[in-house]
C-alpha positions as CSV (number, residue, x, y, z in Angstrom):
1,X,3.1,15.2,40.0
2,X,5.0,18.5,39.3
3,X,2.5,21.9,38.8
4,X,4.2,22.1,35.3
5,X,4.3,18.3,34.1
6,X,0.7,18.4,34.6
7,X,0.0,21.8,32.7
8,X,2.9,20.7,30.0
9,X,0.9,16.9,29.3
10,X,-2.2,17.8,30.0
11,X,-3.3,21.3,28.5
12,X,-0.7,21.6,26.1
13,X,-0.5,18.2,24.3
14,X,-3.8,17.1,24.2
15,X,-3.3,15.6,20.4
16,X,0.0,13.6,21.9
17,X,-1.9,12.4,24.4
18,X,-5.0,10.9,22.4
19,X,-2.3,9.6,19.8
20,X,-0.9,7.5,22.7
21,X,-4.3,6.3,23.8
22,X,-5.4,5.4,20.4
23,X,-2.2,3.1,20.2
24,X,-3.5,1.6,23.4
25,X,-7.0,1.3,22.6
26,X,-6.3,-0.1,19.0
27,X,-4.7,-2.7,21.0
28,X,-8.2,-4.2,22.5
29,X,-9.4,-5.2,19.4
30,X,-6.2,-5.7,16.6
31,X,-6.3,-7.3,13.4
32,X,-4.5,-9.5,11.8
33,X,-1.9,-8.3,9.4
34,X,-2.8,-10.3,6.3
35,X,-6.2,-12.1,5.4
36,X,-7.3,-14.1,2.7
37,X,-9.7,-11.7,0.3
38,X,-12.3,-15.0,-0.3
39,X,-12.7,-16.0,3.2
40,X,-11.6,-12.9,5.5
41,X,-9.8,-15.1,7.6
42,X,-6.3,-14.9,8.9
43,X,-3.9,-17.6,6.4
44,X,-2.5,-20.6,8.8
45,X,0.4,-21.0,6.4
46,X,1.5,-17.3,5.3
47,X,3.1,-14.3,7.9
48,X,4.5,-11.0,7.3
49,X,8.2,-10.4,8.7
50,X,8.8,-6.6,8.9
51,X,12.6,-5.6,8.8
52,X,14.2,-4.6,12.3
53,X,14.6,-1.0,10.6
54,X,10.9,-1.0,10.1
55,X,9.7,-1.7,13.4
56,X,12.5,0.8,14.7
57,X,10.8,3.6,12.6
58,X,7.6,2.5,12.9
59,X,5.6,5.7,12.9
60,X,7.6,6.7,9.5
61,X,6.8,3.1,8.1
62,X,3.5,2.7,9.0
63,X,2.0,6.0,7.7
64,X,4.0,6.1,4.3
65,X,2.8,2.5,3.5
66,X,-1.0,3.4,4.8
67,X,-0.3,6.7,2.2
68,X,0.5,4.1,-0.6
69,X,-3.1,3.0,-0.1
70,X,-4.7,5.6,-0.8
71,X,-7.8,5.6,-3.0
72,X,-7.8,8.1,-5.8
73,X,-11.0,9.6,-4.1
74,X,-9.1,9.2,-0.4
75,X,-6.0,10.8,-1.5
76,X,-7.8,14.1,-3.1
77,X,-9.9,14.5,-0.1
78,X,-6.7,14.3,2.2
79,X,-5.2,17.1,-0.2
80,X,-8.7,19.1,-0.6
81,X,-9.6,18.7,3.4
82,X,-6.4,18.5,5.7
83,X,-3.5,20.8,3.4
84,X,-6.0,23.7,3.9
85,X,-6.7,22.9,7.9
86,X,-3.2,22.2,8.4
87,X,-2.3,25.6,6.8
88,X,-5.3,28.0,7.9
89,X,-3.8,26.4,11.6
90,X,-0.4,28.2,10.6
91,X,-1.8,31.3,9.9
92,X,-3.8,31.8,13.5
93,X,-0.9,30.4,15.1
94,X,0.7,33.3,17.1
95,X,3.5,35.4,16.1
96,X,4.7,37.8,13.3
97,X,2.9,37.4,10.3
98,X,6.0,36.7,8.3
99,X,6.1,33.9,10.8
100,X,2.5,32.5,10.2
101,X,3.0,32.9,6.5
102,X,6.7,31.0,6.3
103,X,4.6,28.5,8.4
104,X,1.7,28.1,6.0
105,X,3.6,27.8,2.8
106,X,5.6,25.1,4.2
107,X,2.2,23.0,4.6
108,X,2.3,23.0,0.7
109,X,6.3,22.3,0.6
110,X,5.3,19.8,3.5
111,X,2.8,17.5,1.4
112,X,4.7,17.9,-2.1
113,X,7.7,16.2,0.3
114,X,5.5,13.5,2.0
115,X,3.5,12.6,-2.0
116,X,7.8,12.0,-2.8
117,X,8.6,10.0,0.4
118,X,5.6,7.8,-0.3
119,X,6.4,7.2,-4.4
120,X,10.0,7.3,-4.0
121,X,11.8,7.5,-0.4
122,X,13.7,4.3,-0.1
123,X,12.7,2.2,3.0
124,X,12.4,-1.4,4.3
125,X,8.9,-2.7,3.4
126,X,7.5,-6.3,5.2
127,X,8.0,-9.6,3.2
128,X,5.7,-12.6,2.9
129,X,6.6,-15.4,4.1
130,X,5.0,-19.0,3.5
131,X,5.6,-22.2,5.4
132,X,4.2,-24.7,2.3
133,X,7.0,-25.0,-0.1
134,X,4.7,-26.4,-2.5
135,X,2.6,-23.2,-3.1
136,X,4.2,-20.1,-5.4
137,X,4.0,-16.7,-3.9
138,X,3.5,-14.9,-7.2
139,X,2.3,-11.7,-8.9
140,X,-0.3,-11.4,-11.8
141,X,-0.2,-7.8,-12.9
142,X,3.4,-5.4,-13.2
143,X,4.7,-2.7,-15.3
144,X,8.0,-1.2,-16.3
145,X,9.2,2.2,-17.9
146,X,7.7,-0.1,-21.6
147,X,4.2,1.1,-20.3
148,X,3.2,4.8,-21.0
149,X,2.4,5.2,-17.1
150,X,5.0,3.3,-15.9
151,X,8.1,5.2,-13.9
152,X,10.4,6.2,-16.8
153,X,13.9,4.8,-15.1
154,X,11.7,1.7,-14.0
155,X,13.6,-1.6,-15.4
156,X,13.0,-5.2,-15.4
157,X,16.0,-5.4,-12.4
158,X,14.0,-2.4,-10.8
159,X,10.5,-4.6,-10.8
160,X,12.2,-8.3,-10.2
161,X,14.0,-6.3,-6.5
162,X,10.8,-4.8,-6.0
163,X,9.1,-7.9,-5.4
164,X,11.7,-9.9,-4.5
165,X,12.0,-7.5,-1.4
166,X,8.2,-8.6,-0.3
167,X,8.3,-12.0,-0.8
168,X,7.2,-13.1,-4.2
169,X,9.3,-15.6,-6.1
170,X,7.8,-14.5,-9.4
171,X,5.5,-12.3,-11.1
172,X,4.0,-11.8,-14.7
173,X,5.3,-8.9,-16.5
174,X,2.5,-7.0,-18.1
175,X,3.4,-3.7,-19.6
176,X,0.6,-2.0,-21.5
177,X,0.2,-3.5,-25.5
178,X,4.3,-4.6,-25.2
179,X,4.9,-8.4,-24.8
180,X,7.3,-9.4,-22.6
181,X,9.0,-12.1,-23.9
182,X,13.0,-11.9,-21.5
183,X,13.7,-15.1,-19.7
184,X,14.8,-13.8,-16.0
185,X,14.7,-16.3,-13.3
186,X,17.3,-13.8,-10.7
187,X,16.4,-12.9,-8.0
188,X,13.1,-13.8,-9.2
189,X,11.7,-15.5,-12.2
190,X,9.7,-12.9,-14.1
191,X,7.4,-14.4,-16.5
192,X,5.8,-13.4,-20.2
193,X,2.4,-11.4,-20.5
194,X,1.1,-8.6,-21.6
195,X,-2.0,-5.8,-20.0
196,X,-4.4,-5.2,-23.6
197,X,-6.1,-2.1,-23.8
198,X,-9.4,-2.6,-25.8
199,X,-12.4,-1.0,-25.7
200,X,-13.5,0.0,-21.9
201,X,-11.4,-2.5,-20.7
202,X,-7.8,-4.1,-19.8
203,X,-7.2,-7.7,-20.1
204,X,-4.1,-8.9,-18.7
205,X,-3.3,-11.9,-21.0
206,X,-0.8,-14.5,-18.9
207,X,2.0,-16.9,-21.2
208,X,4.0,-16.7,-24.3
209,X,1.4,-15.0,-26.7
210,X,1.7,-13.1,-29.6
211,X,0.8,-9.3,-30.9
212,X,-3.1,-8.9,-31.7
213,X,-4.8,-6.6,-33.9
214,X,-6.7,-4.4,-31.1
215,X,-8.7,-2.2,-33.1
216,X,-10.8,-5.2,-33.7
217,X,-11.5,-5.1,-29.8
218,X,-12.0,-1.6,-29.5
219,X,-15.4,-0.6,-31.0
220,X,-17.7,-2.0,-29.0
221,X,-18.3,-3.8,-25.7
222,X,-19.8,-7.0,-28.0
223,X,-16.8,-6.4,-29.9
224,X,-14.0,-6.6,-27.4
225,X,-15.5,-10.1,-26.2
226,X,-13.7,-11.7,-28.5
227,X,-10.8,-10.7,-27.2
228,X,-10.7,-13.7,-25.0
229,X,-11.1,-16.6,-28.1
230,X,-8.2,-14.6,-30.0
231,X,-5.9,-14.7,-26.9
232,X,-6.4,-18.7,-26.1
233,X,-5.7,-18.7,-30.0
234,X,-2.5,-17.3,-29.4
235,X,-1.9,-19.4,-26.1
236,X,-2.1,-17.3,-23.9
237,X,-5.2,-16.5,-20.8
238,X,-7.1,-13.8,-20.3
239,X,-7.3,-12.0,-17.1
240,X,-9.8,-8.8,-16.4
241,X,-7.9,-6.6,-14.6
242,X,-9.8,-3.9,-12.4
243,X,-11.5,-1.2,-12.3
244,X,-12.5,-1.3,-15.8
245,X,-15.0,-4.1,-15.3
246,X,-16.0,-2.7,-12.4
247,X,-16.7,1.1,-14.1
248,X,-17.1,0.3,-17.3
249,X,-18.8,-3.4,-18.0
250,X,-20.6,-4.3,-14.2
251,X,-23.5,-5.4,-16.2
252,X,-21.8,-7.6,-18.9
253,X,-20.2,-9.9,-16.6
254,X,-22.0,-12.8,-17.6
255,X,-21.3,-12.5,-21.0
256,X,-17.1,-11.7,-20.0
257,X,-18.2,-15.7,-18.9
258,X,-19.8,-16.8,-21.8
259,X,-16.9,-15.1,-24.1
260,X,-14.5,-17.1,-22.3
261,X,-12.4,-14.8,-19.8
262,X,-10.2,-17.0,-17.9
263,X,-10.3,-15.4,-15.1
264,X,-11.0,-12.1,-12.7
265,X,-8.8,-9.7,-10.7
266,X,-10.5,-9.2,-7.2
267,X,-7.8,-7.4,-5.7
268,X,-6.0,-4.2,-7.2
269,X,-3.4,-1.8,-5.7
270,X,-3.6,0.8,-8.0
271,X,-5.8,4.5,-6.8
272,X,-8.4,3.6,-9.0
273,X,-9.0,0.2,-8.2
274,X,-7.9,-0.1,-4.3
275,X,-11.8,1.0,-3.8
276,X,-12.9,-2.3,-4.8
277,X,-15.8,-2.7,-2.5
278,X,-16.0,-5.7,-0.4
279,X,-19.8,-6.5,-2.4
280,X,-19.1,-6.4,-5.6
281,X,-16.0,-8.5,-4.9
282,X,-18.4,-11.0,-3.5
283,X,-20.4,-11.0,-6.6
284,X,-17.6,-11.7,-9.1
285,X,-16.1,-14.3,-6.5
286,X,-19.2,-16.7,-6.9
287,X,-19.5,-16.2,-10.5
288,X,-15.5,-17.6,-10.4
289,X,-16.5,-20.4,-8.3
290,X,-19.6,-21.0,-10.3
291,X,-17.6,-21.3,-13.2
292,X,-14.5,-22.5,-12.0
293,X,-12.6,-19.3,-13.1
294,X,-9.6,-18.3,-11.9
295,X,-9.6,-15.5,-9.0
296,X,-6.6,-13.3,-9.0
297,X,-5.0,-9.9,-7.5
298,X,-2.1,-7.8,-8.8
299,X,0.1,-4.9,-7.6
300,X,-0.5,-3.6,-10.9
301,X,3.1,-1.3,-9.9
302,X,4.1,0.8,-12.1
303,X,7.6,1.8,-10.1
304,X,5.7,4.1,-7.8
305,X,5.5,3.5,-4.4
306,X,7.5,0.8,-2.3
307,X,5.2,-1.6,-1.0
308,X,2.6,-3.8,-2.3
309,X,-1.4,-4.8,-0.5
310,X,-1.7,-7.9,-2.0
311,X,-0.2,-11.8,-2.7
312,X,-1.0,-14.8,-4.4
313,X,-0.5,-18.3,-3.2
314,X,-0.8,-20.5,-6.5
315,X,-0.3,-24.3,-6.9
316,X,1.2,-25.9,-9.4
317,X,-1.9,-25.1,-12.0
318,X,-2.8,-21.8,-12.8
319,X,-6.2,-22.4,-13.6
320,X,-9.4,-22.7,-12.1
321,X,-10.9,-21.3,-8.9
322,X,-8.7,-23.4,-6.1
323,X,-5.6,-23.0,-8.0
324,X,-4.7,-19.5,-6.4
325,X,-5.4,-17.5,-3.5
326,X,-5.0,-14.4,-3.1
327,X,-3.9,-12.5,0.2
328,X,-4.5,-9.0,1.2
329,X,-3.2,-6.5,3.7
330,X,-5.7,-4.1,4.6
331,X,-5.4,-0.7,2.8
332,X,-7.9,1.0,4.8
333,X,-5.5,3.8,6.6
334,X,-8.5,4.2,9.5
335,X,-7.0,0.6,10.6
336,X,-3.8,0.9,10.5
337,X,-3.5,1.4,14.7
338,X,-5.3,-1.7,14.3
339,X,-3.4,-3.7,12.9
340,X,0.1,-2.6,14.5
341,X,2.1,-5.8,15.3
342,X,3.5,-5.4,19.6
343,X,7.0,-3.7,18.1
344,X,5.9,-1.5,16.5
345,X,3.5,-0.4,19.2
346,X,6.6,-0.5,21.2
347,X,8.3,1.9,18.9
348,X,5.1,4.2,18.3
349,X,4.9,4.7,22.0
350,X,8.9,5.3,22.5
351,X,9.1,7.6,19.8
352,X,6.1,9.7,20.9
353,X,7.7,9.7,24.5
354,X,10.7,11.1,23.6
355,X,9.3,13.9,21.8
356,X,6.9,14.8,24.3
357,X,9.5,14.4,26.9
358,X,12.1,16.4,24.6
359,X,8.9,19.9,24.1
360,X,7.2,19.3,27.3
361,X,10.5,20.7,29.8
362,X,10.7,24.2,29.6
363,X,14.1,25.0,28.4
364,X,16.1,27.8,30.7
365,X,17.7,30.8,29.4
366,X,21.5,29.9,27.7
367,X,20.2,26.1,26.9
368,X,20.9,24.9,23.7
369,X,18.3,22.5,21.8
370,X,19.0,19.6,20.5
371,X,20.6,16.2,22.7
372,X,21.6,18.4,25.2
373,X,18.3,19.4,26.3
374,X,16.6,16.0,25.9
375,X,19.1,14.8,28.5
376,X,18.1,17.5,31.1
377,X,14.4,16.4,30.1
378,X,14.8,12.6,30.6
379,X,16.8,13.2,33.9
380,X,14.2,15.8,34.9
381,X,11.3,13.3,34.2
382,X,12.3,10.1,34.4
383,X,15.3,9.9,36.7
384,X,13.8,13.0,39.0
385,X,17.0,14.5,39.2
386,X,17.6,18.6,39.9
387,X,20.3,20.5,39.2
388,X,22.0,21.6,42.6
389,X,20.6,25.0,44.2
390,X,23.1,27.8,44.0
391,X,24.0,28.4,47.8
């Protein structure tokens, strides 16, 4: 090898390199892509199909959906840790310090861009696929601009493409204390519910239902039990929705069981509930099965961010503890080399290639940047060729 390929690969892109040998190594022991949240196991009957656009951009695709995972606690330490590394590295960086400054306070302009790519940057997102035509790939938990923190140009058309896009062939519409009560079956059906707020927690109530007096909920944590009777009253179920059992009532689950609550949510994309931990999702999973509750997880979107982390597979019933499962992709953004399918390895790799191929040729006096000089670089490197010698 070359005096200057070795200096260029292996003293001045030390990071490149380790990113291409932690694509590599993340190889030996991969995940699966999707897993059921009871048993951890891979499902025989469901798949993920990722667009040929998403595999081509891979690298973009990949960390913009492992973004959307973010925990609340996650995503302020990634803003609180790495903003102020990433521009502290600016400012030692040689050069004027006009330079070093214009380089820093682009960090900020950097993230503010990559917080709107993740909420908002169209893209193609993977889809769920199921080979039993007998099971419903469906959606417990969804908002539109009707809730207070839903996104304000966020419509019913907006949330039915949304999912249709990743699979789902319906979903419950549950904006906050507004009933939905629109009959949309195109592309998807999109079914009636509403997400209560009483007091220290949100129920997601499931079926034609009617408006409830919630201050009778809201006092007290005995109070807002009876939620649940005054809900089957009006025909519809109860669902309760994370984290609020989780923060605010971990010690009155039992009597959530005894009040009636139809149900739990185990699986939660939002910030504040994607921490779930695996435990305490173990705990409320046996008191479903003990009580034959039904076990449920929801995108809970609210029209920000493109991509979802969990599905349900229900049969025909809707209640009880078999009548739904509930798939999960992993949100953990520590895994995501992990669980990179063989393409998009593939196009991890090329991309990082070319762009070490493209900075790692010196470029000589009068050449432009740009194609011209990626050329010279992939003739240089991987054809060996040399420009003639003047004689």
């Amino acid at each position: 090898m070359p005096k200057i390929v070795r200096v260029n690969l292996l003293r001045r892109y030390p990071i490149t390199l380790g990113l291409i040998a932690l694509v590599l190594v993340s190889a030996l022991a991969p995940l699966p892509a999707l897993v059921d949240a009871v048993s951890g196991a891979p499902p025989p009957d469901a798949d993920l199909v990722r667009p040929a656009l998403y595999t081509v951009f891979a690298p973009a695709s990949d960390v913009l959906d492992a973004l959307t995972f973010l925990s609340l606690e996650r995503a302020r330490a990634f803003l609180l840790v790495w903003v102020p590394v990433i521009a502290v590295w600016g400012l030692t960086r040689p050069g004027p310090l006009a330079r070093r400054l214009l380089r820093a306070g682009a960090t900020a302009l950097g993230c503010a861009l990559l917080v709107v790519a993740v909420v908002a940057l169209p893209r193609p997102v993977p889809r769920l696929v199921t080979a039993d035509s007998t099971l419903t790939v469906i959606d417990y938990h969804a908002h539109t601009a009707r809730s207070h923190d839903g996104r304000p140009d966020w419509t019913v058309a907006d949330l039915a493409r949304w999912h249709a896009a990743q699979g789902f062939q319906a979903s419950y519409v549950t904006d906050h204390n507004v009933i939905f009560d629109r009959t949309i079956d195109d592309p998807i059906r999109l079914l009636p519910g509403v997400e209560w707020s009483v007091y220290g927690q949100h129920v997601v109530a499931l079926g034609a239902g009617t408006l409830i007096d919630r201050a009778a909920y809201s006092s007290d944590a005995h109070g807002m039990l009876g939620v649940f009777a005054e809900l089957h009253r009006t025909g519809a179920i109860g669902i309760a929705s994370l984290p609020e059992y989780w923060l605010h009532h971990w010690d009155d689950l039992d009597q959530f069981v005894t009040a009636g609550v139809d149900g739990f949510e185990i699986v939660n994309c939002a910030p504040k509930a994607i921490g779930f931990p695996a435990t305490a999702r173990a705990r409320v999973l046996r008191l479903a099965e003990e009580h034959d509750l039904l076990a449920v997880g929801g995108s809970d979107n609210h029209g920000w961010g493109k991509v979802t982390c969990v599905w349900n597979l229900s049969g025909p019933s809707a209640h009880g503890y078999r009548a739904n499962r509930v798939i999960v992709a992993y949100t953990q953004p520590w895994l995501m080399f992990a669980g990179l399918s063989w393409s998009e390895r593939s196009s991890w790799l090329t991309w990082i290639l070319v762009i070490l191929i493209y900075r790692a040729v010196p470029r000589r006096e009068g050449d432009a940047a740009g194609i011209g000089i990626l050329a010279r670089s992939l003739s240089l490197k991987l054809l060996k060729l040399r420009r003639p010698t003047p004689g």
